[in-house]
DSSP file (Angstrom, degrees, kcal/mol; ACC not computed):
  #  RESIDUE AA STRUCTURE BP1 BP2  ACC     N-H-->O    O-->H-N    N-H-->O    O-->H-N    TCO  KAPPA ALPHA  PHI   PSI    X-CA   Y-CA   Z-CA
    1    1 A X              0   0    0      0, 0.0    52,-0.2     0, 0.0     2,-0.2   0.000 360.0 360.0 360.0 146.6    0.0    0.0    0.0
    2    2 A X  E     -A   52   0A   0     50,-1.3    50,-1.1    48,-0.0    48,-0.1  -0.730 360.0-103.3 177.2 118.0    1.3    3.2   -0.8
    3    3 A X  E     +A   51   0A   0     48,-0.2     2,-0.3    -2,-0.2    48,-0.2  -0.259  43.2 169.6 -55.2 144.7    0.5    7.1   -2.0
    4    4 A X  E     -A   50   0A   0     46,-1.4    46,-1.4    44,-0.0     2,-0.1  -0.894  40.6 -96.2-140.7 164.9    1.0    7.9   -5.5
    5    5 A X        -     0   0    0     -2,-0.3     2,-0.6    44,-0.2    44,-0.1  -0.498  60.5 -87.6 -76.4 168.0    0.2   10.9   -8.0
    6    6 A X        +     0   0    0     34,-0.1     2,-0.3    -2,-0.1     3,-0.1  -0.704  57.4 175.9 -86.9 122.4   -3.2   10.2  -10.1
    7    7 A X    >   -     0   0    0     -2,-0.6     3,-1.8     1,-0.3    -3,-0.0  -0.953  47.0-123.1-140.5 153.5   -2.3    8.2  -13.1
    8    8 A X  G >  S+     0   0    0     -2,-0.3     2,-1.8     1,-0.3     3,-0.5   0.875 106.6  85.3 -53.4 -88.2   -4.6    6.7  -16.0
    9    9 A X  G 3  S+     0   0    0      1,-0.3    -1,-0.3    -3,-0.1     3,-0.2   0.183  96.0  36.8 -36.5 -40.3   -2.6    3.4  -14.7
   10   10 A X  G <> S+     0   0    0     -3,-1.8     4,-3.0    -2,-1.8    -1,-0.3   0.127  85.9 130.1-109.6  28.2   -5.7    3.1  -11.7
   11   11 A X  H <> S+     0   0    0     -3,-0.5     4,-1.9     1,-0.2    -1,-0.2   0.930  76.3  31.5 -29.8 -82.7   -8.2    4.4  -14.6
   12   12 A X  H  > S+     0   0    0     -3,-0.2     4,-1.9     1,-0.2    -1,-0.2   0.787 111.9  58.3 -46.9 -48.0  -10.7    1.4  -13.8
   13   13 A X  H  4 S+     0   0    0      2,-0.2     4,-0.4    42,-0.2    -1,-0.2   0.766 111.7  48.7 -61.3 -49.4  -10.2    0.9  -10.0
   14   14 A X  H  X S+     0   0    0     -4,-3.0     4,-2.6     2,-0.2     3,-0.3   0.901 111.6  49.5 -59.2 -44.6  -11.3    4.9   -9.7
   15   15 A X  H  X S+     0   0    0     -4,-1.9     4,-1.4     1,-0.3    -2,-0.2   0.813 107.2  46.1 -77.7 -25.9  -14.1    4.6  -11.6
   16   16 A X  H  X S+     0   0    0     -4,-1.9     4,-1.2     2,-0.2    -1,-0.3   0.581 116.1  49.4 -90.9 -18.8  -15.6    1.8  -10.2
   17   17 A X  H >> S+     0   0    0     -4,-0.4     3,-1.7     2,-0.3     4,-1.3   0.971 106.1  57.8 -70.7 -68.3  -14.9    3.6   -6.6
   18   18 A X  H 3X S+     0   0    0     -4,-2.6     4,-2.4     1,-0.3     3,-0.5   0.843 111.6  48.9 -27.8 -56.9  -16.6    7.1   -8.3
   19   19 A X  H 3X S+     0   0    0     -4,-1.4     4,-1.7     2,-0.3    -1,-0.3   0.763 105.7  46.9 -58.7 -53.5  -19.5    4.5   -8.6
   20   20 A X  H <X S+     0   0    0     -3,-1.7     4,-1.2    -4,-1.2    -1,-0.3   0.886 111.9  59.5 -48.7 -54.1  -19.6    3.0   -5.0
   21   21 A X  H  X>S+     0   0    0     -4,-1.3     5,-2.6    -3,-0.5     4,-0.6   0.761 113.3  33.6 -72.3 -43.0  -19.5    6.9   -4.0
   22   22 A X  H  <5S+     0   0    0     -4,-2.4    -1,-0.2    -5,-0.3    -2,-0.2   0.804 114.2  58.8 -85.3 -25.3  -22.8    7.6   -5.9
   23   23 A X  H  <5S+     0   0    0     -4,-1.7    -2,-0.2    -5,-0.3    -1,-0.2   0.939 111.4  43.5 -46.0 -52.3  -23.9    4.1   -5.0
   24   24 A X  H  <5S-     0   0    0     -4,-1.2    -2,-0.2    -5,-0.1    -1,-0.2   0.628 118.5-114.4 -75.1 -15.7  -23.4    5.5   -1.3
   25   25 A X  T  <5S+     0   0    0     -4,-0.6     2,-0.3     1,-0.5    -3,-0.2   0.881  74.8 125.0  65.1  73.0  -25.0    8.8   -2.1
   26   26 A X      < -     0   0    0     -5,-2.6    -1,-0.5     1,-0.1    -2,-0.1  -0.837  64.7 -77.2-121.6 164.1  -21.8   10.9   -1.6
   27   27 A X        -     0   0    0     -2,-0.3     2,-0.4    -3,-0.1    -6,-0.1   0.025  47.3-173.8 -41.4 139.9  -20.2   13.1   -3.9
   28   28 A X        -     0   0    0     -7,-0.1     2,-0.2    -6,-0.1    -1,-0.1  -0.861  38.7 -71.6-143.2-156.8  -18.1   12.4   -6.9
   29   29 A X        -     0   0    0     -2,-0.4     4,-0.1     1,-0.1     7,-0.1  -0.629  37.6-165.7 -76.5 125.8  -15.9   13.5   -9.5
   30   30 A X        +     0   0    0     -2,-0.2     2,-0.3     2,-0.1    -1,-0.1  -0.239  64.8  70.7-122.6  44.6  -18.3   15.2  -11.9
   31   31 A X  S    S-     0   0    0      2,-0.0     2,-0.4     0, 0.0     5,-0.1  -0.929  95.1 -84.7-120.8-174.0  -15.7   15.4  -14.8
   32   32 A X    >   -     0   0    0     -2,-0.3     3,-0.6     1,-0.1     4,-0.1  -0.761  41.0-112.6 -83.2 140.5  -14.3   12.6  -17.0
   33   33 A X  G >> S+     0   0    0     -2,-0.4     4,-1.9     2,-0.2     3,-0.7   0.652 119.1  46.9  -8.7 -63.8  -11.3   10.7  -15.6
   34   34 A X  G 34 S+     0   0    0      1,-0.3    -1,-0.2     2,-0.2   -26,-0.0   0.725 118.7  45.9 -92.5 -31.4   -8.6   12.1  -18.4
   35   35 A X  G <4 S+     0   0    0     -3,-0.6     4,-0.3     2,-0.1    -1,-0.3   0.347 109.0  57.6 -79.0  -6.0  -10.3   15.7  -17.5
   36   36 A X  T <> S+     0   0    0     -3,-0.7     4,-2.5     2,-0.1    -2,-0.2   0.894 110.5  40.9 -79.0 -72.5  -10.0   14.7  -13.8
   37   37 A X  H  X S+     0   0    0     -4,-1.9     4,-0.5     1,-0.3    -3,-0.2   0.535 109.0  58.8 -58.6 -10.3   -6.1   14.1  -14.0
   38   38 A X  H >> S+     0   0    0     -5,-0.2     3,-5.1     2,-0.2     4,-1.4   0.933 109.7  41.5 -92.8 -58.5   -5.6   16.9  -16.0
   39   39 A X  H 3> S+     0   0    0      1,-0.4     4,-1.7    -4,-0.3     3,-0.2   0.851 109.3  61.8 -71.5 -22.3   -7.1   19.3  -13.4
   40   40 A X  H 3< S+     0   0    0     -4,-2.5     8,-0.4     2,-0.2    -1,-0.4   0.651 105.9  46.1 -48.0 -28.0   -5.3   17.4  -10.8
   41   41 A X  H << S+     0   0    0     -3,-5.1    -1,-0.2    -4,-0.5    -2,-0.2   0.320 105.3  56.4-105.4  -3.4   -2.1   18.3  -12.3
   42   42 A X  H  < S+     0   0    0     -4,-1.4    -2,-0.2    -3,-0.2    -3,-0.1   0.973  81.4 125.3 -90.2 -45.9   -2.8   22.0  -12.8
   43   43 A X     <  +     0   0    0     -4,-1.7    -3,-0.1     1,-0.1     5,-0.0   0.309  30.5 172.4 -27.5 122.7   -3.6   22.4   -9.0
   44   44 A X  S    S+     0   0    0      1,-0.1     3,-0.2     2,-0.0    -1,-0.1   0.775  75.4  42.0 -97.9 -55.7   -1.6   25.0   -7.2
   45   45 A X  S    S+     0   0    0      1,-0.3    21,-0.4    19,-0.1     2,-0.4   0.675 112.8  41.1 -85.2  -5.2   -3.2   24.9   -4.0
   46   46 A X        -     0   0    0     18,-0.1     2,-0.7    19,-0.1    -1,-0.3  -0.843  63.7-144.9-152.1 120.4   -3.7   21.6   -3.2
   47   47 A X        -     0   0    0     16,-1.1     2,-0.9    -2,-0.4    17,-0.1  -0.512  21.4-155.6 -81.2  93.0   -1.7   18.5   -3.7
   48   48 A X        +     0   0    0     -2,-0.7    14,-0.1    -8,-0.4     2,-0.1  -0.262  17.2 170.0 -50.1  37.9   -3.8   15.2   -4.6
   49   49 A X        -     0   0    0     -2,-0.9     2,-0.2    11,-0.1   -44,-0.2  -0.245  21.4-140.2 -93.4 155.1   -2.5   11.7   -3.9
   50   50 A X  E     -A    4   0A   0    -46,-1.4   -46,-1.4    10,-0.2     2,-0.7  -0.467  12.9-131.9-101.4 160.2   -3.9    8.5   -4.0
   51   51 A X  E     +A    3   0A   0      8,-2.9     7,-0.4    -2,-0.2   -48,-0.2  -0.919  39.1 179.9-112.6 120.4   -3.6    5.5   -1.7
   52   52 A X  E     -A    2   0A   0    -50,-1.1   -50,-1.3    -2,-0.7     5,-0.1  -0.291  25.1-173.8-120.8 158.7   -2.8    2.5   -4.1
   53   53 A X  S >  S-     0   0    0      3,-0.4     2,-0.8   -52,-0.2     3,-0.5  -0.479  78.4 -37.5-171.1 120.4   -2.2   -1.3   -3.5
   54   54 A X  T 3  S-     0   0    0      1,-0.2    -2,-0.1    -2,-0.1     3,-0.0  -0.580 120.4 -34.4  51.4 -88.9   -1.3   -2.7   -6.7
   55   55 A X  T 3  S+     0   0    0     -2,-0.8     2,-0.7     2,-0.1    -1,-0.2  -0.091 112.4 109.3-144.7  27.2   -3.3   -1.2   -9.4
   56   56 A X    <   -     0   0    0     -3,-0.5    -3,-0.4   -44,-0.1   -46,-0.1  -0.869  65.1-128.8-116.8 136.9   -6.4   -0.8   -7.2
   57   57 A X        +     0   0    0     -2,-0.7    -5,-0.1   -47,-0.2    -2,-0.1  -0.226  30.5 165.8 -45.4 167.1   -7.8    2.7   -5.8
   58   58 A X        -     0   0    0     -7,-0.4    -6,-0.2    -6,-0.1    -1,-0.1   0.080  55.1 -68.9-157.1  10.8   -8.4    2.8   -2.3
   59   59 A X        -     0   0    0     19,-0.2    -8,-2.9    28,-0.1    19,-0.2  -0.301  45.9 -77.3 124.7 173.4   -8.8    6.5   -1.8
   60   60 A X        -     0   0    0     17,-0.3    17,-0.5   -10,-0.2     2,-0.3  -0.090  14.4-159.8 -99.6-179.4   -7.6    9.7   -1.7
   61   61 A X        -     0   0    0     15,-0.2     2,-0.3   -13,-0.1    15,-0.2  -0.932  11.6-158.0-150.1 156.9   -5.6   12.3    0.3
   62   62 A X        -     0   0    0     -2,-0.3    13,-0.6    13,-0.3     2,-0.4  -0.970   1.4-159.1-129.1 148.8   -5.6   16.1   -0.1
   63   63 A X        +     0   0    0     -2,-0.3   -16,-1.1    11,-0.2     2,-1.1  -0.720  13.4 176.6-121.9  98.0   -2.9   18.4    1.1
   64   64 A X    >   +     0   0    0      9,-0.5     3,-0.8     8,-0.4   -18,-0.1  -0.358  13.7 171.2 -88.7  67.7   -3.7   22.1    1.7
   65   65 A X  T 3  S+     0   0    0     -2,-1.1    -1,-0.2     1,-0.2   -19,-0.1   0.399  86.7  36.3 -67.7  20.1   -1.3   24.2    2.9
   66   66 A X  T 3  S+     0   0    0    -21,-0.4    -1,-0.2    -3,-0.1    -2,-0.0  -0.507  88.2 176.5-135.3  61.9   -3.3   27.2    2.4
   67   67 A X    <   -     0   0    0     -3,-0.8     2,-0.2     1,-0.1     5,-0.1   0.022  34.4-102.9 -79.9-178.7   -6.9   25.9    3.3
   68   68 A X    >   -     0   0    0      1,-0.1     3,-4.1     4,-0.1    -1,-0.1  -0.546  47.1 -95.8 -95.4 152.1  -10.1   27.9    3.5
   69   69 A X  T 3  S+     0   0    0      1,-0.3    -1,-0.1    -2,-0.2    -2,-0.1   0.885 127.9  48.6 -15.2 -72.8  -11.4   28.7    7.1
   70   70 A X  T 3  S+     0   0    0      2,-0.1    -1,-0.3    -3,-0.0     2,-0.3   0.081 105.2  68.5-106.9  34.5  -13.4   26.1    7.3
   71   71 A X    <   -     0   0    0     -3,-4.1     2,-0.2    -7,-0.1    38,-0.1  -0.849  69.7-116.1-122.5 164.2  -10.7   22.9    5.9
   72   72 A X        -     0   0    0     -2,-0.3    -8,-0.4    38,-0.2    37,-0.1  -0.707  24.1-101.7 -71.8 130.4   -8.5   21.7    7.0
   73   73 A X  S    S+     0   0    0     -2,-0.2    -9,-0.5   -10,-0.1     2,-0.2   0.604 109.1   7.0 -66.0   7.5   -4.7   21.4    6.1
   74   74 A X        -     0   0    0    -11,-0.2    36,-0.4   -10,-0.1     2,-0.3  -0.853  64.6-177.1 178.2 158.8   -5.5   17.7    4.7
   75   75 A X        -     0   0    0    -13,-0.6     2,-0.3    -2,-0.2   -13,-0.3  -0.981   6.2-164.4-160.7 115.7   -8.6   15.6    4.1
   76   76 A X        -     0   0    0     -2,-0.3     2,-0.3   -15,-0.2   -15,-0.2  -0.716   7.0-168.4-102.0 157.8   -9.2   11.9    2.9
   77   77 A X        -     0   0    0    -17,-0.5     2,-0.3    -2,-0.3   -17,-0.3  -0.909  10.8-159.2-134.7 159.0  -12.1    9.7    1.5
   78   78 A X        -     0   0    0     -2,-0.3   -19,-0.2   -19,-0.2     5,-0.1  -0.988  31.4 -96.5-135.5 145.9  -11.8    6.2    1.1
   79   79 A X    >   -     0   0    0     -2,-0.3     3,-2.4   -21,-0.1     4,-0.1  -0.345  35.0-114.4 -67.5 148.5  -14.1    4.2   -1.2
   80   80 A X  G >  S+     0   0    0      1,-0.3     3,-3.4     2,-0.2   -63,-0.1   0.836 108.3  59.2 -26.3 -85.3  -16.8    2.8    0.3
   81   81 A X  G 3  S+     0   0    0      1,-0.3    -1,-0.3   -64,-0.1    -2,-0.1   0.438 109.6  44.7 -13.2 -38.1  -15.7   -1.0   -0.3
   82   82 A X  G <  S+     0   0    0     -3,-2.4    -1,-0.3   -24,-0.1     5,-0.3  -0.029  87.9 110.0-118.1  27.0  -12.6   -0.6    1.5
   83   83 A X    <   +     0   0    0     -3,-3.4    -4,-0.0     1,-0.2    -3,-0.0  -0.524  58.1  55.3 -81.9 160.8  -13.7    1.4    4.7
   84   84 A X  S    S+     0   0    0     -2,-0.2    -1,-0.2     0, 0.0    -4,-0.0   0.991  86.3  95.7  76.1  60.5  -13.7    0.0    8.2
   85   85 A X  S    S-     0   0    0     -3,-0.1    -2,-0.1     0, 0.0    -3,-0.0   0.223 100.8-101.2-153.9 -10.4   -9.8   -1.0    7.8
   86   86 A X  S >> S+     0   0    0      3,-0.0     4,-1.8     4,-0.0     3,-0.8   0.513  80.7 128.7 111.9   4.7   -7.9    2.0    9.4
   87   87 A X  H >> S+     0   0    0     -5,-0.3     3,-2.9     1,-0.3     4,-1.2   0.886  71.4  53.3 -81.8 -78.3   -6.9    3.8    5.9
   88   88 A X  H 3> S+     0   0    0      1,-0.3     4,-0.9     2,-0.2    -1,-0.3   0.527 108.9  48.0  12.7 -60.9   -8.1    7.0    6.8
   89   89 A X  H <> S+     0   0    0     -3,-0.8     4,-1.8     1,-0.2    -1,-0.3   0.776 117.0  40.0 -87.1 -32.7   -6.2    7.0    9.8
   90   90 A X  H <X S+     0   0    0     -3,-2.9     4,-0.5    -4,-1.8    -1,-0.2   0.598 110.5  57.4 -99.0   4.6   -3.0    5.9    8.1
   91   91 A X  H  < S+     0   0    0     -4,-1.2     4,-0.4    -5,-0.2    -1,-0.2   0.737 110.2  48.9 -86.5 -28.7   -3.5    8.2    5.0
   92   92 A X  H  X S+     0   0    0     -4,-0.9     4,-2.0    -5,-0.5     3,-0.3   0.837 115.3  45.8 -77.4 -36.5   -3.7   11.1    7.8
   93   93 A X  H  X S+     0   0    0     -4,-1.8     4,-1.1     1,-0.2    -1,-0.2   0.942 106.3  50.5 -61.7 -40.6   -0.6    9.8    9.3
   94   94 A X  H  < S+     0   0    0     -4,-0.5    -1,-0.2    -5,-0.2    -2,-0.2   0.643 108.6  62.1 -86.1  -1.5    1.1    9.4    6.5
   95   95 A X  H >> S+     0   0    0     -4,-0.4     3,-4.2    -3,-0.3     4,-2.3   0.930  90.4  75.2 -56.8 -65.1   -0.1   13.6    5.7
   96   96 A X  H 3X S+     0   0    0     -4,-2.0     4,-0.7     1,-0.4    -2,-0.2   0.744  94.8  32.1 -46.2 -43.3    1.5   14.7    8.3
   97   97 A X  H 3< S+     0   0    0     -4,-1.1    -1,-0.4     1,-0.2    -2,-0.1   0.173 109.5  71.1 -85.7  28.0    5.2   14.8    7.7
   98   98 A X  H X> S+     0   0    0     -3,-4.2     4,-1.3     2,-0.1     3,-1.3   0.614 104.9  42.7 -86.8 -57.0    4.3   15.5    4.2
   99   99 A X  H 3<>S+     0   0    0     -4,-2.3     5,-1.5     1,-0.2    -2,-0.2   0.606  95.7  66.2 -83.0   8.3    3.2   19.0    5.7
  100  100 A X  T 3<5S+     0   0    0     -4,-0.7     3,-0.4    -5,-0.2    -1,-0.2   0.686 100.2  52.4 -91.5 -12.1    5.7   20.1    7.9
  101  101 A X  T <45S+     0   0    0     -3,-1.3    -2,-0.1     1,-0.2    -1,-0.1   0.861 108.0  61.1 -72.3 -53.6    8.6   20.4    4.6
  102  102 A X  T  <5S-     0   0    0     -4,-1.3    -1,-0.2     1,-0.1    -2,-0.2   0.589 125.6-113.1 -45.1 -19.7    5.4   22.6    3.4
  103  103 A X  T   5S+     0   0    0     -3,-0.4     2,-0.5     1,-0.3    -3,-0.2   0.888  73.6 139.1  64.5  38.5    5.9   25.1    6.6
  104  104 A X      < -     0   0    0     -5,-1.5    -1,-0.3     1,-0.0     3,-0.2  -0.961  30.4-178.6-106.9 114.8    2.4   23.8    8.2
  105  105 A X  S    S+     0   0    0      1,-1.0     2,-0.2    -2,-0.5    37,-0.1  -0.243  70.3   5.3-150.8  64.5    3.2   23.4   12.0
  106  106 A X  S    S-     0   0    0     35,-0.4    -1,-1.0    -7,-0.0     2,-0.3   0.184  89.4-146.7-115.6 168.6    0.9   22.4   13.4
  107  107 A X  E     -B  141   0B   0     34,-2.1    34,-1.3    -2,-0.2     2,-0.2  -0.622  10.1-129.9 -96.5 177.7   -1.9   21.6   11.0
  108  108 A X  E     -B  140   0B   0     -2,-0.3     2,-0.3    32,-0.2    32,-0.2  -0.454  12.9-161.3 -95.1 179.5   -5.2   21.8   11.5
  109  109 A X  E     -B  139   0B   0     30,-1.4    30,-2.6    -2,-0.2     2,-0.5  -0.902   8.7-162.3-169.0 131.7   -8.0   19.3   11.0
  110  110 A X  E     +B  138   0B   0    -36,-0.4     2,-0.2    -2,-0.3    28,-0.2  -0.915  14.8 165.0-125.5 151.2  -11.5   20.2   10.7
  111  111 A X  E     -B  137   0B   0     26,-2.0    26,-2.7    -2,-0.5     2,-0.3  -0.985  40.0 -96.3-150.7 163.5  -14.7   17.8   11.1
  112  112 A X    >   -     0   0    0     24,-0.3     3,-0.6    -2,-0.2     7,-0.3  -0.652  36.4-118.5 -94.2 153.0  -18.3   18.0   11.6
  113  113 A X  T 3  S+     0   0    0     -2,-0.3    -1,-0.1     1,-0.2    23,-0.1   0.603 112.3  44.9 -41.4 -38.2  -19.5   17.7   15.2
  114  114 A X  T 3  S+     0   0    0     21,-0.1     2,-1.1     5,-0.0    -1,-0.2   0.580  86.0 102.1-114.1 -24.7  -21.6   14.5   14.6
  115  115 A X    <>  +     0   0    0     -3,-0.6     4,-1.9     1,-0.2     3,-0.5  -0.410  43.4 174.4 -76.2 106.9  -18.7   12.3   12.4
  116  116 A X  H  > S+     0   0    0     -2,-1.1     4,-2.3     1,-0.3    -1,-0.2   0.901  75.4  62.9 -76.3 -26.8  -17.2    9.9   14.9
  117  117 A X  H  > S+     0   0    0      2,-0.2     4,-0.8     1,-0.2    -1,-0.3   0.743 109.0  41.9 -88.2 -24.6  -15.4    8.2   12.8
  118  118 A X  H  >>S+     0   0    0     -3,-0.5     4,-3.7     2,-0.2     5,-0.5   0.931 112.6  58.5 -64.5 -62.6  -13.2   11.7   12.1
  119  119 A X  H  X5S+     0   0    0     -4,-1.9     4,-1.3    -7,-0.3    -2,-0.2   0.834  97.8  52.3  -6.0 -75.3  -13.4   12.3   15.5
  120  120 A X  H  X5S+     0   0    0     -4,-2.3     4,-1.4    -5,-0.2    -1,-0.2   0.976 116.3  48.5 -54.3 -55.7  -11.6    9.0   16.5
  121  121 A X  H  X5S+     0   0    0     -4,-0.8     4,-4.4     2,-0.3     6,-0.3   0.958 104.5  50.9 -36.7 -73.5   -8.8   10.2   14.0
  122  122 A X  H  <>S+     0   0    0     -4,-3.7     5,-2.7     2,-0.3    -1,-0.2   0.817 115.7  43.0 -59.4 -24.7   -8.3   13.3   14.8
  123  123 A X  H ><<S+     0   0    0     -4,-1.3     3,-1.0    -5,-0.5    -2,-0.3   0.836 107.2  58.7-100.6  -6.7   -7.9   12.1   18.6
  124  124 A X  H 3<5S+     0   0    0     -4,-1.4    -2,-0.3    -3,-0.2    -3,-0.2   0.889 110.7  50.5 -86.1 -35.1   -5.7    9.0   17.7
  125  125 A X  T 3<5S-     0   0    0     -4,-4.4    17,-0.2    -5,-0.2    -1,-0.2   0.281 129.2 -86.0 -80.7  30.9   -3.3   11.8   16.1
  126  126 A X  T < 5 -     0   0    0     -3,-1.0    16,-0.2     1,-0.2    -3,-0.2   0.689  60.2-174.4 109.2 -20.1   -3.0   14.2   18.7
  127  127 A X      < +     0   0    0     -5,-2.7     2,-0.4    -6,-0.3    -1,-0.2  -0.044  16.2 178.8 -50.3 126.6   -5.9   16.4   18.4
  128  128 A X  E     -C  140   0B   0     12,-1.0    12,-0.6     0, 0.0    -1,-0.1  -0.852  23.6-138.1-128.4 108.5   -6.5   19.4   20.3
  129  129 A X  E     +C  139   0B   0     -2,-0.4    10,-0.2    10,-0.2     3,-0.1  -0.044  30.8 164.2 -63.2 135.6   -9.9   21.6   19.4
  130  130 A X  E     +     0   0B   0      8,-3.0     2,-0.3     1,-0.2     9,-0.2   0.547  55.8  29.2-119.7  -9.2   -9.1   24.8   19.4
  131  131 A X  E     -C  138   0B   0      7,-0.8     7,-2.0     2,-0.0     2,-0.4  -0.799  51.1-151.8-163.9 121.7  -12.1   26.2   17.7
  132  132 A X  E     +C  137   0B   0     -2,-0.3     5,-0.2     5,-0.2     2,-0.2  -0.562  25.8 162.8 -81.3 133.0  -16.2   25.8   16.8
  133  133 A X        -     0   0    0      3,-1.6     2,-0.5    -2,-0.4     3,-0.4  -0.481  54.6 -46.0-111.7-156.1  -17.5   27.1   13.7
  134  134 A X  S    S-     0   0    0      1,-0.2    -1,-0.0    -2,-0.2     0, 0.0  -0.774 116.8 -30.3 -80.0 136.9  -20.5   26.3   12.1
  135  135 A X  S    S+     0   0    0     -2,-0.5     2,-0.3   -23,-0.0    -1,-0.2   0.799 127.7  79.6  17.5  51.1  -21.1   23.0   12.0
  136  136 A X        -     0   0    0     -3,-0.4    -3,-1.6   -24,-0.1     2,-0.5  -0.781  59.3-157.8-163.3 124.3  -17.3   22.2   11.9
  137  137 A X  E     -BC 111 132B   0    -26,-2.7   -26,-2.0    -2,-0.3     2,-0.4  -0.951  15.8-130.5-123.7 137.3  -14.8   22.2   14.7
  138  138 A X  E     -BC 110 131B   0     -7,-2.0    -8,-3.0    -2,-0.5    -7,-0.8  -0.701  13.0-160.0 -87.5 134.0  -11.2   22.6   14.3
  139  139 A X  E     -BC 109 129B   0    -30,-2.6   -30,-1.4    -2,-0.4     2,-0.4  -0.568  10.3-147.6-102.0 146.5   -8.2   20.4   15.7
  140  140 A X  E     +BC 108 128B   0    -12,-0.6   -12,-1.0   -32,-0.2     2,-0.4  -0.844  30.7 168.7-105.9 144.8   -4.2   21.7   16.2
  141  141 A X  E     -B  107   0B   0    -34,-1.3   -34,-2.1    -2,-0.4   -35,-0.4  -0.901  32.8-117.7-160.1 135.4   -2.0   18.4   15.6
  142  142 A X        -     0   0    0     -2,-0.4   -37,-0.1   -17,-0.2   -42,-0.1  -0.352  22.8-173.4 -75.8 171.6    1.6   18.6   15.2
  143  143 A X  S    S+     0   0    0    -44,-0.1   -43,-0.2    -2,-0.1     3,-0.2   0.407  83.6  67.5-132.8 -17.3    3.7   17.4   11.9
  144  144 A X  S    S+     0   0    0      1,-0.2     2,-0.9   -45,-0.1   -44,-0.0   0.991 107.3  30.2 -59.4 -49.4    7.1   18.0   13.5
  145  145 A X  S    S-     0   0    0      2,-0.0     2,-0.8     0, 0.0    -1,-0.2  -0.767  70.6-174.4-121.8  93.4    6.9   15.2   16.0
  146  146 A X        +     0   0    0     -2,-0.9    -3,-0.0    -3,-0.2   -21,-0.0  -0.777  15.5 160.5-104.5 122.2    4.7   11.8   15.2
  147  147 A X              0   0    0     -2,-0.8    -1,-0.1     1,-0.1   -21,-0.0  -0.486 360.0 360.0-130.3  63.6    4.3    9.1   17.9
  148  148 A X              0   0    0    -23,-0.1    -1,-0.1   -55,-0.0   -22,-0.0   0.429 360.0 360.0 -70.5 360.0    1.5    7.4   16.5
């Protein structure tokens, strides 16, 4: 298992995830694949990689180190099919020392009130709310120092 850039190579393996996602009635990617990557690559402000094992998707990672109020300095999905196995939690780990080269120290982590399953994350790394918004509360976690 391992983060990668988005390449055609996991073409099939995405799509059929896009497809679980609308199955699940969550969001997906509302362009075509080859128009997907393209805009993936043009992206200034936030760096996309995916979490592979072999040639199959298994979900995404974002890295913002200049996020909007109300994100956070990184954000995962995992496809449905493969949830309830810890990647989340080890795509977030494996964020963090990504952003501290970035000059993000600490990041933040933002979640809705009600998502436990963010929740649990954000306190197995360290979380400390510092802040409510609407419907979103924000976490400090360091990226210098991991003892996960």
């Amino acid at each position: 298992m391992e983060l990668v850039a988005p390449a055609a190579r996991y073409r099939d393996s995405y799509l059929a995830a896009e497809h679980e996602l609308l199955a699940a009635g969550e969001l997906a990617t509302p362009l075509p694949f080859d128009d997907h990557l393209r805009a993936l690559a043009a992206q200034q402000a936030v760096v996309e990689l995916w979490l592979v094992e072999g040639d199959e998707y298994l979900g995404k990672l974002q890295l913002r180190p200049q996020p909007e109020p109300e994100q956070g300095h990184f954000g995962c999905k995992v496809r449905p099919s493969q949830r309830r196995r810890g990647l989340a939690l080890h795509m977030c780990t494996l964020a963090l020392p990504r952003l501290a080269p970035l000059g993000v120290d600490p990041a933040f982590a933002t979640c809705a009130p009600d998502n436990a399953a963010s929740l649990r994350i954000v306190a197995r790394l360290g979380g400390v709310l510092i802040d409510r918004l609407p419907n979103v509360l924000r976490f400090s976690i360091a990226t210098s120092v991991r003892s996960s």
